[in-house]
C-alpha positions in Angstrom: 0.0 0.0 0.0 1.3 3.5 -0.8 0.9 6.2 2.0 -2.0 7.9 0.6 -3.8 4.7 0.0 -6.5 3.8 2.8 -8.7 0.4 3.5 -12.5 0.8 3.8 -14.3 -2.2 5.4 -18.3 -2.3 5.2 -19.7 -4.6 7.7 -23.2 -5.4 8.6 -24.4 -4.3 11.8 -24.8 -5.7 14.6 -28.6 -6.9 16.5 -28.9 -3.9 18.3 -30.3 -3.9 21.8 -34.0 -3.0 23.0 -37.6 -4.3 21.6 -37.5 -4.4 18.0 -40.9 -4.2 18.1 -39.6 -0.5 19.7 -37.8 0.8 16.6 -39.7 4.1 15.1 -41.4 2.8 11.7 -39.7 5.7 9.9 -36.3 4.6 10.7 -37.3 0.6 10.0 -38.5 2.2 6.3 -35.4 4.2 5.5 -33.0 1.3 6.3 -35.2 -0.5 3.5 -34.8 2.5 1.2 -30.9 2.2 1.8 -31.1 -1.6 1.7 -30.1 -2.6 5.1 -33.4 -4.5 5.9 -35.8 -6.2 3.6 -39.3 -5.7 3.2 -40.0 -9.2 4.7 -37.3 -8.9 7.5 -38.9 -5.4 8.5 -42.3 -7.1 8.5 -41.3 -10.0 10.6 -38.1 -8.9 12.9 -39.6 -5.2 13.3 -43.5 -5.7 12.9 -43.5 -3.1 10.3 -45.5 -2.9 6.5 -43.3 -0.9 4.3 -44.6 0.3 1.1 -42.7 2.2 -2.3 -43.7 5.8 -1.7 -43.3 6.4 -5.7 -40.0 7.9 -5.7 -37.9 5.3 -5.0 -38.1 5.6 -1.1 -39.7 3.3 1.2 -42.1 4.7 3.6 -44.2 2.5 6.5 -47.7 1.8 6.3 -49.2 3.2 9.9 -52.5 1.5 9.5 -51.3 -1.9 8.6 -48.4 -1.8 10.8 -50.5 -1.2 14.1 -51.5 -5.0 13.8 -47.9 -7.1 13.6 -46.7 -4.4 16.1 -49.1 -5.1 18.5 -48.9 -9.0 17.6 -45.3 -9.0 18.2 -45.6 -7.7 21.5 -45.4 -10.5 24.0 -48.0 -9.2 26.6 -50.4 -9.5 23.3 -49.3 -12.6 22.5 -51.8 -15.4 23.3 -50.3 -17.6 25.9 -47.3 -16.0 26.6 -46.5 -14.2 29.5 -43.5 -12.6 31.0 -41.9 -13.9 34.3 
């Protein structure tokens, strides 16, 4: 390597910490946009519908994202409890 040369690594991230149930739709929907999260992963990991806003943007679906939300929540989880 010559002394103005530099190394760039990209890496996925990491889990995160918290609920993901927790993470603001708006964020979930712009790391689609920027392709950090699929549709189906944002559905299923984060409980959140994202739909194409027409301009090549993602943006979440408030009325159909209240339901997997709240389904994804373990105190609304049939048969689940925490202890």
């Amino acid at each position: 390597m010559e002394a103005d040369e530099r190394v760039v690594l990209s890496l996925p991230g990491g889990g995160g910490y918290g609920e993901p149930s927790e993470r603001g739709p708006d964020q979930v929907a712009r790391d689609v946009s920027n392709g950090l999260v699929s549709v189906d992963r944002a559905r299923k990991v984060y409980g959140v519908v994202v739909k194409e806003d027409g301009l090549g943007s993602c943006v979440s679906d408030s009325e159909a994202t209240t339901s997997p939300r709240a389904a994804s929540r373990p105190e609304e989880r049939p048969g689940e409890q925490e202890g």
